[in-house]
C-alpha positions as CSV (number, residue, x, y, z in Angstrom):
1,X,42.6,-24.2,-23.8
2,X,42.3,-25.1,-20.6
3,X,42.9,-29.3,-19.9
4,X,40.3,-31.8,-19.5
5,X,41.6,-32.7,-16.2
6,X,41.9,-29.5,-14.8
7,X,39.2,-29.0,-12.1
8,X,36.5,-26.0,-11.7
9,X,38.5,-25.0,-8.5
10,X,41.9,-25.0,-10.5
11,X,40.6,-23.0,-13.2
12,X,39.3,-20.3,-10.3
13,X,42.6,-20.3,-9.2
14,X,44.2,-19.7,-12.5
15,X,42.1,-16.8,-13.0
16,X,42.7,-15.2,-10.1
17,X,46.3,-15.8,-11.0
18,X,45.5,-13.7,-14.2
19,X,44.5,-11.0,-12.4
20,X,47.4,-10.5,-10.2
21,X,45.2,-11.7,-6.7
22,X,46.0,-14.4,-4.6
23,X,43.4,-17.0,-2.7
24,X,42.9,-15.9,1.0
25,X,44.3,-18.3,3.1
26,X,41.9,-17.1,6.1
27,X,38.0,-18.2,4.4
28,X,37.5,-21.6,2.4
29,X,33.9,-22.3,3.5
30,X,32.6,-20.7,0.9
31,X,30.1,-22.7,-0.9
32,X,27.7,-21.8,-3.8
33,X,23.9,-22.1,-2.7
34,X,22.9,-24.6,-5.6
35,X,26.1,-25.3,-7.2
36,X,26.6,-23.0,-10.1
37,X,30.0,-21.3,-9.3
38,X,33.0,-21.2,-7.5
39,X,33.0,-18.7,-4.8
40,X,37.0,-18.0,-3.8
41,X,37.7,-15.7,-0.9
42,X,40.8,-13.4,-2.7
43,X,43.5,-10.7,-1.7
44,X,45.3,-8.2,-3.9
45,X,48.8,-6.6,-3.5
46,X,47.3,-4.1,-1.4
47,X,45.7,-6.2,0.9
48,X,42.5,-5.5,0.1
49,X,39.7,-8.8,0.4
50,X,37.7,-9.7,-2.9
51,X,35.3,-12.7,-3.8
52,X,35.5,-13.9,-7.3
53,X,32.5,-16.2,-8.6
54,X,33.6,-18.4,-11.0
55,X,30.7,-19.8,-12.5
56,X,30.6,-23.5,-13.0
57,X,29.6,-24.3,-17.4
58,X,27.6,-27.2,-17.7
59,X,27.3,-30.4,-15.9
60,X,26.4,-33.8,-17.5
61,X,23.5,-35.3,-15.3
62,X,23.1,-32.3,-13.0
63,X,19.7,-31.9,-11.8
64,X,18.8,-28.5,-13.0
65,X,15.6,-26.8,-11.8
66,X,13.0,-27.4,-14.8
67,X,13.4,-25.3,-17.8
68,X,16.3,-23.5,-16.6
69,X,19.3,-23.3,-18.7
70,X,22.5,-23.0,-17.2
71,X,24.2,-20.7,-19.1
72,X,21.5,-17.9,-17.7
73,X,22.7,-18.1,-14.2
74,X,25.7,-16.2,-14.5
75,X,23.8,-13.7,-17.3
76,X,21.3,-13.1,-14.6
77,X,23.7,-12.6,-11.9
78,X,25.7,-9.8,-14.2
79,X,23.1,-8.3,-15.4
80,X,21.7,-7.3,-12.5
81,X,24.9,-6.1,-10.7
82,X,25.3,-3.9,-14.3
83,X,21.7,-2.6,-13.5
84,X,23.3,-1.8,-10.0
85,X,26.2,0.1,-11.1
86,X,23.9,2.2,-13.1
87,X,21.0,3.1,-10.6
88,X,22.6,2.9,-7.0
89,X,26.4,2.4,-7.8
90,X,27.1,3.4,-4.1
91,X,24.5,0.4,-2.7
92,X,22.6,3.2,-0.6
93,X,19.0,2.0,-1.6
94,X,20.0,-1.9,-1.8
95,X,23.0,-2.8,-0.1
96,X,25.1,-5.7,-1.8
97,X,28.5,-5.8,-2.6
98,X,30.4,-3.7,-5.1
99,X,30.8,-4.6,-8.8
100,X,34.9,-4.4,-9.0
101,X,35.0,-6.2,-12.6
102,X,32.5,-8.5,-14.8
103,X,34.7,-11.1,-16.7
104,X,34.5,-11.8,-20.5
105,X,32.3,-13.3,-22.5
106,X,28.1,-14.7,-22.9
107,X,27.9,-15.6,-20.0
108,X,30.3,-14.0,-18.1
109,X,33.4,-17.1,-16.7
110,X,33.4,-15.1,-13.7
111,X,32.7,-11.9,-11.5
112,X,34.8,-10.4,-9.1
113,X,33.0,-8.8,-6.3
114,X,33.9,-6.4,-2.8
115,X,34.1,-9.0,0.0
116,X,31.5,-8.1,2.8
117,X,32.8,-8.8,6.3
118,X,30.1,-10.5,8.2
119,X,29.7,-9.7,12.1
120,X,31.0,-12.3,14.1
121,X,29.0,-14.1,16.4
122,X,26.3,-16.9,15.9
123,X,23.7,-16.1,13.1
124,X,21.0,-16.6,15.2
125,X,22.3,-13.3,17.4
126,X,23.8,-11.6,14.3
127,X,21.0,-12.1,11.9
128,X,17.5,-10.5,13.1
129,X,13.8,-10.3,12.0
130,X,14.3,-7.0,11.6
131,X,17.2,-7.6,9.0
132,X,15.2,-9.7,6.9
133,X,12.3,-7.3,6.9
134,X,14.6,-4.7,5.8
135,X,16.0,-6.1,2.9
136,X,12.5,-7.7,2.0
137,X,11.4,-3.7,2.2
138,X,14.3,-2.7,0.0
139,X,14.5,-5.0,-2.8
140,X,10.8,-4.4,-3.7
141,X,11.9,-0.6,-3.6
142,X,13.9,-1.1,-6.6
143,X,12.3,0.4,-9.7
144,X,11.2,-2.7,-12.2
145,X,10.9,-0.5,-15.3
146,X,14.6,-0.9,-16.4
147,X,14.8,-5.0,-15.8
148,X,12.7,-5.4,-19.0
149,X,13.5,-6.2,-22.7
150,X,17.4,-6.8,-21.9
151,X,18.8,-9.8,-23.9
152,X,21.7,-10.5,-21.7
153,X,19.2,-10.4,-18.4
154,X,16.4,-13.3,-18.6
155,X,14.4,-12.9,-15.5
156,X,12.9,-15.3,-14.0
157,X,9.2,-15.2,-13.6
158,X,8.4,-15.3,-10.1
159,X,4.5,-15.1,-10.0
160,X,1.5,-18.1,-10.1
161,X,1.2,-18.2,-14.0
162,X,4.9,-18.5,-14.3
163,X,4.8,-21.4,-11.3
164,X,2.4,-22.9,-13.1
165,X,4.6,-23.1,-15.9
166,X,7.1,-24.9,-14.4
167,X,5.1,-26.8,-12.3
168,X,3.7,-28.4,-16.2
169,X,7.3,-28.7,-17.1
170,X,7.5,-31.0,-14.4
171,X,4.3,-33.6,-14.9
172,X,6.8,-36.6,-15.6
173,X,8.9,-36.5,-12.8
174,X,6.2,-35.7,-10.7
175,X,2.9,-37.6,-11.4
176,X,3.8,-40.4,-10.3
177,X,4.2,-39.2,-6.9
178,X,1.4,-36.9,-6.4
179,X,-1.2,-39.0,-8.5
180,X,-4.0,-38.0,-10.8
181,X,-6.4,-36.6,-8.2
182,X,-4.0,-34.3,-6.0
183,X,-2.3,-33.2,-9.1
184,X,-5.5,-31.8,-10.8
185,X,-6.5,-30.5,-7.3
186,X,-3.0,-28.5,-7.7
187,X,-4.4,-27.1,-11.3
188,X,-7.2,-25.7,-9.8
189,X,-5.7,-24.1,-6.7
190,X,-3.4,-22.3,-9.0
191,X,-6.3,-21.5,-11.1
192,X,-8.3,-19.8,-8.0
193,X,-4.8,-18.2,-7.0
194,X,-4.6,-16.4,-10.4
195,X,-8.5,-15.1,-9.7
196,X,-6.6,-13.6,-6.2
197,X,-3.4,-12.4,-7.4
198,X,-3.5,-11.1,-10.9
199,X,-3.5,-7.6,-10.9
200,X,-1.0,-7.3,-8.0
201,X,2.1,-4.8,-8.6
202,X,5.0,-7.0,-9.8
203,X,8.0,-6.4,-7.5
204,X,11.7,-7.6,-8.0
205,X,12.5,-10.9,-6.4
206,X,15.5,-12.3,-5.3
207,X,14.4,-15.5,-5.8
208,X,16.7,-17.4,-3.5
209,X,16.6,-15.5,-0.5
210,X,18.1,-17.7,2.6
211,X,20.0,-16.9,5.3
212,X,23.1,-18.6,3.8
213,X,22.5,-15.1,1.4
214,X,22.4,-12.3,3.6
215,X,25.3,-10.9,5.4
216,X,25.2,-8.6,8.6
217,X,28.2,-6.5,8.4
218,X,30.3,-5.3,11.4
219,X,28.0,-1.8,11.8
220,X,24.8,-3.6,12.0
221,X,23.9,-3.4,8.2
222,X,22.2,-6.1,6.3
223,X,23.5,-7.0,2.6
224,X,22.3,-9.4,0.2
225,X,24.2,-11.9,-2.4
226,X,23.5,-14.1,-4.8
227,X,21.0,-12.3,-7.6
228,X,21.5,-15.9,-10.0
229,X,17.7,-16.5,-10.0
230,X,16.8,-12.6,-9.7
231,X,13.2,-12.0,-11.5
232,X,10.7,-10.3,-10.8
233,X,6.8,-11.0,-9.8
234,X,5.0,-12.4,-6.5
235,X,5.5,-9.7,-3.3
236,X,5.7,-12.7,-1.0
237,X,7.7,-15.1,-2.9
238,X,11.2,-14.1,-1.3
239,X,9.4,-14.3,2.3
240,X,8.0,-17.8,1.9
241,X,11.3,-18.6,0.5
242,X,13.2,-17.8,4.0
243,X,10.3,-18.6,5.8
244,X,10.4,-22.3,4.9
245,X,13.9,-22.7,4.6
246,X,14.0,-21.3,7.8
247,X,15.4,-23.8,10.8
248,X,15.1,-21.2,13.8
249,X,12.6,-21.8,16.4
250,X,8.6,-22.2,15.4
251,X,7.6,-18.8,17.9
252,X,10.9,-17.3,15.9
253,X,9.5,-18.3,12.6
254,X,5.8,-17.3,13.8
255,X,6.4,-13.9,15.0
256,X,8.1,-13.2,11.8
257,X,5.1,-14.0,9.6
258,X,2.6,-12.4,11.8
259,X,5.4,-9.6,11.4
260,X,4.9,-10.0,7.6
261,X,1.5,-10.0,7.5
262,X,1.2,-7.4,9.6
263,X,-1.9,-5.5,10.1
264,X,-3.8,-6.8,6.8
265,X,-7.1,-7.3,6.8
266,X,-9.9,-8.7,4.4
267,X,-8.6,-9.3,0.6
268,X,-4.9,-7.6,1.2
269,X,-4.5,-10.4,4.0
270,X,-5.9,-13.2,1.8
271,X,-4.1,-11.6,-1.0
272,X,-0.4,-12.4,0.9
273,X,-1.7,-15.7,2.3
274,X,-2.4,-16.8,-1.4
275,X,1.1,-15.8,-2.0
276,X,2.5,-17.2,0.5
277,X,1.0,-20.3,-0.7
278,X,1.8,-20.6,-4.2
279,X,5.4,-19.9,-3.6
280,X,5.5,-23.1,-1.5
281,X,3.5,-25.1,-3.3
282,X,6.1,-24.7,-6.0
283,X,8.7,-25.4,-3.2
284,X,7.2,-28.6,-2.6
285,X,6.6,-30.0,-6.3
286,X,10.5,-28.2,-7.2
287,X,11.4,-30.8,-4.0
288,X,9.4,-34.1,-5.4
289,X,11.3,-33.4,-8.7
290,X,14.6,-33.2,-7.3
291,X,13.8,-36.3,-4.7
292,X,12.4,-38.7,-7.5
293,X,14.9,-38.0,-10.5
294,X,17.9,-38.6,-7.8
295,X,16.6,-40.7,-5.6
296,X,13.3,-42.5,-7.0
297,X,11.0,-44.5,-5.0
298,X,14.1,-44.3,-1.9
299,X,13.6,-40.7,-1.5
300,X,12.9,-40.6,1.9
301,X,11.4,-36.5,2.0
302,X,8.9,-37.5,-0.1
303,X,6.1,-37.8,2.6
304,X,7.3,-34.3,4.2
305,X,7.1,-32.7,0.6
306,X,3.3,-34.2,-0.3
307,X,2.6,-32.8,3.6
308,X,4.1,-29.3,2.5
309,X,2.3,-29.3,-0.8
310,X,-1.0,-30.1,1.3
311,X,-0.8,-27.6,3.7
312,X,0.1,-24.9,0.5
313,X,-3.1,-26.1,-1.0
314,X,-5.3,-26.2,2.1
315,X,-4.1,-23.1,3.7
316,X,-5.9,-22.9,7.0
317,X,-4.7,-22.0,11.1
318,X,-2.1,-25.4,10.3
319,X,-0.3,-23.0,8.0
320,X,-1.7,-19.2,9.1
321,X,-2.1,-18.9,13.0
322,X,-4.6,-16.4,13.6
């Protein structure tokens, strides 16, 4: 049993210990995207370079996205590299790293994963549009049939009526922030979104995809990481996701949704705008939650978040440039 005072990085350490690697002295910027695991750069006798993810149990007041449940982070996570190792073991279709071993137990403590070596060079030269389009293009390649009905993979919903869902889950923390009026004008946008997007193909989603998640290896080839909120659902939802989280230049950002949107006209255009949309606009009330239940009335995004969920609402030139 491992002791109380023992921290989350020691225990990493002690199983990599366990399974005869060392931690690389080289890499220890590593950091986990929303704090679920322990991400250690590792060697082995051979020299070879490994990452283990140690994933982090639960934390006593940790803000946790609403309705999630911790434990399905790293059951996500290994269930999809499992799905992986069974359809493309040899990441030709969707390139991400190897599976090397899955640790023990519901959840999983920990994987251990092939280390990907990034390009060097600043991301803004190493990372392109035409990366991110790429493994946009990819990842809604992969066949959704077999992601269904698994008990150890609970996907994550990643379409209006499930937004919707969590946006209810969040009417405490939220309300009094947005108000009575803009929050039953956010009902009944989501209920003239539905009216747009049901009926669209369901396509897997990353459901965290930033640039902190892709790496550009040394021959030019994009790879993605990081499958803890993996679902499946809205076509544009990993796009608004990098989109927004975006901080390169506003032509850079521009080009690459008039890159997205591409030559769609009529309903397939409005179609993607509406998704565009909805995926913020559960950005925005995911970042009002987070702002009030830490911060209260002193979080200072608050104005920028009520302008984002606006703009999500509205849609218009503001948000779309025509």
């Amino acid at each position: 049993m491992t002791d109380k005072t023992t921290t989350p990085l020691q225990e990493a350490q002690a199983t990599l210990a366990e399974l005869g690697l060392k931690e690389s002295p080289r890499r220890h910027n590593l950091q986990s995207s929303h704090s679920s695991s322990v991400p250690l750069a590792c060697e082995g006798k051979d020299g070879r370079t490994f990452l283990l993810k140690w994933f982090l149990p639960q934390k006593l007041h940790h803000i946790y996205p609403a309705g999630a449940r911790p434990e399905d982070f790293a059951r996500r996570e290994a269930g999809f590299y499992r799905l992986l190792d069974s359809i493309d073991p040899d990441r030709r279709d969707l390139p991400t790293p190897r599976t090397i071993l899955v640790g023990p137990g519901d959840p999983p403590r920990w994987l251990l994963l092939e280390w990907l070596q990034g390009a060097p060079g600043p991301a803004e030269e190493v990372l392109l549009q035409d990366h991110v389009l790429e493994l946009l293009r990819r990842l809604q390649s992969v066949p959704t049939d077999r992601l269904l009905g698994r008990r150890d993979f609970p996907l994550n919903h990643w379409d209006p009526i499930g937004y919707l869902e969590r946006i209810r889950l969040m009417y405490d923390a939220v309300l009094n922030v947005l108000g009575e009026p803009r929050w039953r004008h956010l009902l009944k946008f989501f209920d003239e979104a539905v009216r747009w997007l049901d009926g669209r193909k369901p396509v897997l989603v990353h459901g965290d995809f930033v640039e902190a998640n892709i790496v550009v290896d040394t021959n030019d080839r994009p790879h993605l990481l990081d499958f803890e909120r993996v679902g499946m659902g809205n076509s544009d939802h990993d796009f608004a996701t990098f989109w927004i989280h975006s901080t390169r230049s506003h032509e850079w950002k521009k080009s690459l949704l008039m890159r997205w949107l591409g030559n769609g006209v009529g309903g397939d255009r409005i179609r993607s705008e509406w998704g565009i949309r909805t995926a913020l606009a559960l950005l925005a009330v995911q970042r009002l939650r987070w702002g009030f239940l830490t911060y209260g009335d002193e979080d200072q995004r608050v104005s920028a978040n009520l302008a984002l969920l606006d703009a999500a609402i509205e849609g218009g030139k503001d948000l779309f440039p025509r």
